[in-house]
N, C-alpha and C positions, 0 to 999 in steps of 0.2 A: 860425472858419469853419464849424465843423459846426452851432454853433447858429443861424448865420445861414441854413445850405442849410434846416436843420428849420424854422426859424420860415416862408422862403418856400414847402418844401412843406406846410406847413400853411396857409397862406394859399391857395394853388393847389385845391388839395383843397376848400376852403369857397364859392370865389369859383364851380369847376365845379360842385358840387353847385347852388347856389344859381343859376346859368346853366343847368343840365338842367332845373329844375324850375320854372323862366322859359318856359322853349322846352316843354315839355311843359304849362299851363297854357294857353299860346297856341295848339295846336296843335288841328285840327282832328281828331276821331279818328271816322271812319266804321264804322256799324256792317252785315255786310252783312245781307242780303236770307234769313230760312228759305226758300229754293226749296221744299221740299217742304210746308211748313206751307201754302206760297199756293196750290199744286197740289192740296194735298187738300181746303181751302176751297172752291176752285172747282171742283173736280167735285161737291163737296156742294152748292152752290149750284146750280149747274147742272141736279144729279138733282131738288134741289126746287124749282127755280124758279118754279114754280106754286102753290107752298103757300108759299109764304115768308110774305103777306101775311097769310095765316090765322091767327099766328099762336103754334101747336101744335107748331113744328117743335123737333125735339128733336137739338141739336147738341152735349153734355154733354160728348161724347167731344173736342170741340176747344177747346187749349186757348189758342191764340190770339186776341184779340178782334177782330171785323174788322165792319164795318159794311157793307151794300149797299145800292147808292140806285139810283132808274128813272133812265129818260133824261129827265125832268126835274132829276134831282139832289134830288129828296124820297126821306129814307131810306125803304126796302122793311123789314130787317131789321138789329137792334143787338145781336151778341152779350151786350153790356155795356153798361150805362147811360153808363162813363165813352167809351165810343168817337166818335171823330168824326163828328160829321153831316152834314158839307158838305164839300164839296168844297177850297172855299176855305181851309177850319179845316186842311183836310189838306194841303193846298200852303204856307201858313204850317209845319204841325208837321215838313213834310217826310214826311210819312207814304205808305205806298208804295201806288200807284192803279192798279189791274190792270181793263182793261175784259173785259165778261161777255156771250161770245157763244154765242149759241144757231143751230145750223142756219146757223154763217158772217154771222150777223147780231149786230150789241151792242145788245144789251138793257138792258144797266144798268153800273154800275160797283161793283167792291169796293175798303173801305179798306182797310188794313192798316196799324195806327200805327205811328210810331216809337218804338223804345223805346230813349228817351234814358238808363234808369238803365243798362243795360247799358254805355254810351258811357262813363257818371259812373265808374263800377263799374273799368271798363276804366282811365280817365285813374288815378282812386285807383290803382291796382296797381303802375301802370308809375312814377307817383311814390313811393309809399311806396317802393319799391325801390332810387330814384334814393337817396330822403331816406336807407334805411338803410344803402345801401352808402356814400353819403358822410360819414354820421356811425361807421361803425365802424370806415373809415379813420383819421377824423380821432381817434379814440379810440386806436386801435391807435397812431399816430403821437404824442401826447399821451403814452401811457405811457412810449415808449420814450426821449420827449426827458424825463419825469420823471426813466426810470433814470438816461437820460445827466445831466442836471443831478445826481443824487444821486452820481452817481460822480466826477463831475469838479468840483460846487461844495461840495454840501452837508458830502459826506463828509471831503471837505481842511478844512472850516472845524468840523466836531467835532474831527477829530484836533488839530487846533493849540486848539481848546478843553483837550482834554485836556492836551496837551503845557502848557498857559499852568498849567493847575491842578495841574502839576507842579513848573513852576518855582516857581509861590507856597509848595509843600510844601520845596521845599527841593531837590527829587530832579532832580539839574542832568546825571545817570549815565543816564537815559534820550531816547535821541535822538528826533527827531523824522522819520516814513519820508515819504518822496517817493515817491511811481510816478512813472512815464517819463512818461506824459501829464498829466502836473496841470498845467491852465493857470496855476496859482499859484506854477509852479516856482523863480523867484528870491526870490517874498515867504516862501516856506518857508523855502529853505535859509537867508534872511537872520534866522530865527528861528532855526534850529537851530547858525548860528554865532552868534546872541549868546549860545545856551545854552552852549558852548563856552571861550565868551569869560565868562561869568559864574562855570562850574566850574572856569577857571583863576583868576580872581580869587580866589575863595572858597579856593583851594586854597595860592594865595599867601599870603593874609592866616592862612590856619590856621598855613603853615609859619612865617611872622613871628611871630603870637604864639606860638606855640611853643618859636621859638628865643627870645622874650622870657624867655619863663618857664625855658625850659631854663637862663639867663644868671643870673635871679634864683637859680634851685634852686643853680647853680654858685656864686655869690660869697656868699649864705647859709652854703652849706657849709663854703665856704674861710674867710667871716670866723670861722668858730665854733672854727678851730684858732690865730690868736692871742688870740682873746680866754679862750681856756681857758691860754693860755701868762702871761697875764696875773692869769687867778685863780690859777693856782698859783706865779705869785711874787709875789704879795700874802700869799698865803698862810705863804711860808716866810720871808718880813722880817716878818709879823706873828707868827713863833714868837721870833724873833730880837730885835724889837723891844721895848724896856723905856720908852720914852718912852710916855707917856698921850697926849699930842697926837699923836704921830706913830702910835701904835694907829689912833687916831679918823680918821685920815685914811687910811692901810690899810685901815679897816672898808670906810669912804665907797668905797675902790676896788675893793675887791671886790665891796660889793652893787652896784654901777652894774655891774659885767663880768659879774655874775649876772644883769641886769634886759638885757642886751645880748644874752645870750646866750638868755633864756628868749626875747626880740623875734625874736631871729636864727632859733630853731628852731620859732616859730608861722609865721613866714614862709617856710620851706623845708618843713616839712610841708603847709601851702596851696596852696604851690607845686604840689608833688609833685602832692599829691591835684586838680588841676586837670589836671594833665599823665596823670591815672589809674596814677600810677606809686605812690601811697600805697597797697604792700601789704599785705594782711593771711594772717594765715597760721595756723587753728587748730589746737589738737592739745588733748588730752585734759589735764587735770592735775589732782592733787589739790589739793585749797581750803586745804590750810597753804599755799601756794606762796604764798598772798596774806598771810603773816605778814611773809615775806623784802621784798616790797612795800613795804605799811606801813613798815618802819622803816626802808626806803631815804630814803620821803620825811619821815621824825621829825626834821628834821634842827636844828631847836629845841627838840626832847624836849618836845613840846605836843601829842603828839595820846596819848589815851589809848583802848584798842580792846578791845572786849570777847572772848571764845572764839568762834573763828567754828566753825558745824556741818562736822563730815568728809563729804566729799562730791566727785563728780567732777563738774569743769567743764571746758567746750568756751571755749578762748580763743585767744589771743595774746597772751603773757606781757611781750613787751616793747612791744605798741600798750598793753595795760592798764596797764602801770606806766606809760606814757607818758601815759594819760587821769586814775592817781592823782595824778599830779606837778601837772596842772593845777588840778584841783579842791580840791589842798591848798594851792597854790602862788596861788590866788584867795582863799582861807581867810584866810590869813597879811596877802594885799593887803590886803581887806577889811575883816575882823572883827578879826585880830590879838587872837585869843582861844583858850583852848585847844581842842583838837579830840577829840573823842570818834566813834568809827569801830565799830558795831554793824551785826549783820547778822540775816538770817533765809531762811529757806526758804519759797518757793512749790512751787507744780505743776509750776514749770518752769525759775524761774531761781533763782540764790542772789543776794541782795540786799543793798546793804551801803549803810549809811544814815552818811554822813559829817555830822556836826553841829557846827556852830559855835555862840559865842552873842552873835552882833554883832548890827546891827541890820536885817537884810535887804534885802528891795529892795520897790521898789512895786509892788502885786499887779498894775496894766497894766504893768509891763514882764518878767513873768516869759515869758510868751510867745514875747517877741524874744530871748531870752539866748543862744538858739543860733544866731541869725540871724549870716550871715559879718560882722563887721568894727564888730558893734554891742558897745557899752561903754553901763551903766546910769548913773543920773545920778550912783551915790554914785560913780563911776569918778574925778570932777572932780578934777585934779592927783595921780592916781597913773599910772604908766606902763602902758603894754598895749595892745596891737592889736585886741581882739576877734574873735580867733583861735580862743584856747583852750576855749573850751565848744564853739565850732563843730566844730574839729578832733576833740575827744574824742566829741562826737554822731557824726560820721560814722566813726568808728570802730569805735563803740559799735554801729553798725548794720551794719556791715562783720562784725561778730564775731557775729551775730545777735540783739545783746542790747539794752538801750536804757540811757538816763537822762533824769531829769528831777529839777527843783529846785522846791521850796516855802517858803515864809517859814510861821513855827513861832511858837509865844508866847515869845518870849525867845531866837531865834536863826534861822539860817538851815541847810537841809538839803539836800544831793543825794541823788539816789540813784541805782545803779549797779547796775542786771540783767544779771548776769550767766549765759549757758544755763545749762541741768545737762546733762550727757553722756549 
């Protein structure tokens, strides 16, 4: 309704201006009469009536033009070349005809023209006035239907710009405002409830996979107490056990509840670390601590480890031994060759270079080894998730420290940056 009242006062406002200045074009605009300019001509005429034809007559001081002619109508005198000569020219131009009497008697007649530029002079004034006043309404009315258009169109359709460039971001926690008057008031809120309806979805689907993972993290953890119930009584009928077949098949049952158990604990550590619940927790320690390490995981008596330098490190004693176990426990998959474990000092971290001497991997797939859930191609028929370098990288980066792996001349190598304190 208001844009409709503006658009017809603005029409109203054009159609009059444009009707004023119809009606003033048309209009006849009379100019009057100098009374005293003709009175002072004709007394001047009058005192020289006698001389006029001579000539000489010196009328400088008047500065109106006016012409006098006999009672023939042949001019006597012409202030101005351009003034009327006739009678008739003056009843055409309208020019004003004062008769010239002497002693109660007319003697002749004076012209006095019209001066039309005055008239011109006059019509321009009264229209430019018309013209200005009606274009600086219609200006004044023009801005204020801008404002009202920016208020009530323009500005509702940036906000839902932004709001839209919100939802594309993700950020479904910022509502979208309404004022009282937005002619756009249902198409709004019907944005600001599907943003609603979109932050409950998203909020749903986070709590489902969550409880997914929560489920996985649970039944991970629970299978990893019979299958360690299982390594240690494999373990105690293989002390018991005197039969050679029955060994071999003991062995078989322990390493599969080993390869179960290592599958069970890359999958509840992924788990976890998805869920942001894979803590890390540093503390200072001396670098023998990484002796006790080592031979936790020597559990073939095949890794052999050189003097590592005294020194204090910033770690997490049991995420590290957690990242050795992988790196040895890939060693063994792999290469199934002895393992040599040397270290050294930088500017910042102490570094421990675990070497095998199998046959490594293909220099494009060194890149992907950390990559979640990737296995290389020598992987083909051994068991693993491609877990465990992922798992131990973000660990490793949790701790502030890093790793990375290179193929060597005659084996494969990690390496394991560990901070200094």
């Amino acid at each position: 309704m208001r844009t409709k009242g503006i658009f017809i006062t603005l029409t109203a406002i054009f159609l009059a201006g444009i009707l004023l200045s119809i009606i003033m074009l048309r209009t006849d605009t009379e100019t009057k009469v100098d009374l005293v300019a003709v009175n002072e001509i004709m007394k001047t005429v009058e005192q020289h009536w006698k001389s006029l034809d001579e000539g000489d007559l010196n009328l400088s001081h008047i500065q109106q033009p006016f012409t006098v002619l006999d009672l023939n109508g042949q001019p006597i005198f012409q202030s101005s070349l351009d003034a009327t000569r006739t009678i008739n020219d003056a009843l055409k131009n309208r020019d004003t005809i004062v008769d010239i009497q002497i002693d109660n008697a007319i003697v002749g007649k004076l012209i006095i023209p019209y001066d039309d530029q005055q008239t011109l002079n006059a019509i321009k004034i009264r229209l430019a006035v018309i013209l200005l006043t009606a274009f600086t309404l219609l200006a004044i009315l023009c801005a204020l239907y801008a404002a009202f258009l920016n208020r009530t169109i323009f500005r509702p359709f940036r906000e839902l710009q932004a709001f839209a460039a919100n939802v594309a971001r993700g950020k479904l926690d910022v509502p979208l405002t309404m004022s009282q008057d937005n002619p756009f008031g249902a198409f709004t809120e019907s944005f600001d409830i599907m943003r609603e309806e979109l932050a409950a979805a998203r909020q749903s689907e986070y709590e489902a996979n969550r409880s997914k993972k929560e489920l996985v993290a649970s039944l991970s953890h629970d299978i990893k107490t019979p299958v360690a119930s299982i390594k240690a009584v494999s373990e105690l009928m293989l002390l018991k056990a005197t039969d050679e077949k029955m060994q071999k098949q003991l062995n078989t049952i322990y390493a599969k509840a080993e390869q179960i158990n290592l599958l069970v604990t890359d999958m509840f550590h992924a788990t976890m670390e998805e869920l942001n619940e894979l803590k890390v927790t540093t503390t200072e320690e001396l670098s023998s601590v990484l002796y006790r390490m080592i031979n936790s995981v020597n559990i073939h008596d095949q890794i052999h480890f050189e003097p590592i330098p005294d020194c204090m490190i910033v770690t997490d004693v049991h995420r590290l031994q957690q990242v050795l176990d992988n790196i040895v426990s890939n060693a063994y998959k792999y290469a199934n060759t002895p393992i040599t474990v040397t270290s050294q000092l930088t500017d910042s971290y102490l570094e421990l270079h675990i070497t095998d001497n199998g046959l490594g991997i293909p220099e494009d797939e060194l890149p992907l080894l950390f990559n979640k859930f990737y296995r290389g191609s020598n992987a083909e028929g051994r068991s693993g998730s491609g877990l465990g370098l992922y798992i131990s990288m973000y660990l490793m980066q949790r701790m502030q420290g890093d790793i990375a792996c290179r193929n060597r001349e005659g084996g494969f190598t990690v390496t394991v940056a560990i901070p200094l304190a």
